[in-house]
N, C-alpha and C positions, 0 to 999 in steps of 0.2 A: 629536108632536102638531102637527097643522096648524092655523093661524091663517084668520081668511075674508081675509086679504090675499094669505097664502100661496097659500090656494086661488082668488082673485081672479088671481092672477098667472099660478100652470099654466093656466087658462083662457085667459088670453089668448094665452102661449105656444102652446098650442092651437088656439085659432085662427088665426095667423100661422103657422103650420104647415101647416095647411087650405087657406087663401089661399095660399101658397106652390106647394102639390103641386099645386091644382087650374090655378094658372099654367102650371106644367110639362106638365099632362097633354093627352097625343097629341104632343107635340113631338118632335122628332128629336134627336140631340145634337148636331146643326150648329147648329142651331134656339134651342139651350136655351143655348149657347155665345157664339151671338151679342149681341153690343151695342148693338140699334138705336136708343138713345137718347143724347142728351146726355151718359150715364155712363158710365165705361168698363166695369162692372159687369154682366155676363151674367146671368139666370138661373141659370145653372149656378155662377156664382164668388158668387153672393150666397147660393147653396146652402153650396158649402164655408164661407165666413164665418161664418155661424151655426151649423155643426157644429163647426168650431173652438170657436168661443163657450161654446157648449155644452159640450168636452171641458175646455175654461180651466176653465169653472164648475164641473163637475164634479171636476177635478185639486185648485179651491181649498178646495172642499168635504172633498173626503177627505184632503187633506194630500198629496199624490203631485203635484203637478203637475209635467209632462212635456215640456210644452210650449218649442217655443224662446224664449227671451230675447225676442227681439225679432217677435212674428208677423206683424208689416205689413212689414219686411223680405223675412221668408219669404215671403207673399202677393204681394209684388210680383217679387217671384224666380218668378214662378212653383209655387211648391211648393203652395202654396193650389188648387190647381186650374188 
């Protein structure tokens, strides 16, 4: 049973998802890869972050989580994207 917070919240997920893809769209993956701001933070690396996120959330939900120990480690290893 979902709650209107619950349902307040997939909403916004949803739209930061929206706002996301329509950032990406037409870019190249040179493009989407790049950091042309103050952040070291790509397009494409703040893509993998939230799918990460997403899979964390998901693993703590159903009791399986999968994930490495330490994921900013991995991320910064490159394995994040």
């Amino acid at each position: 049973m979902s709650t209107p917070e619950h349902d307040l919240l997939l909403k916004l997920l949803s739209n930061q998802f929206d706002a996301l893809r329509n950032a990406l769209s037409g870019l190249t993956e040179d493009q989407a890869r790049s950091a042309p701001s103050a952040s070291s933070m790509s397009l494409a690396s703040l893509v993998n972050h939230l799918v990460d996120g997403l899979t964390a959330t998901d693993g703590r939900i159903r009791g399986d989580n999968t994930r490495d120990a330490d994921p900013v480690a991995a991320w910064q290893a490159g394995a994040g994207g």
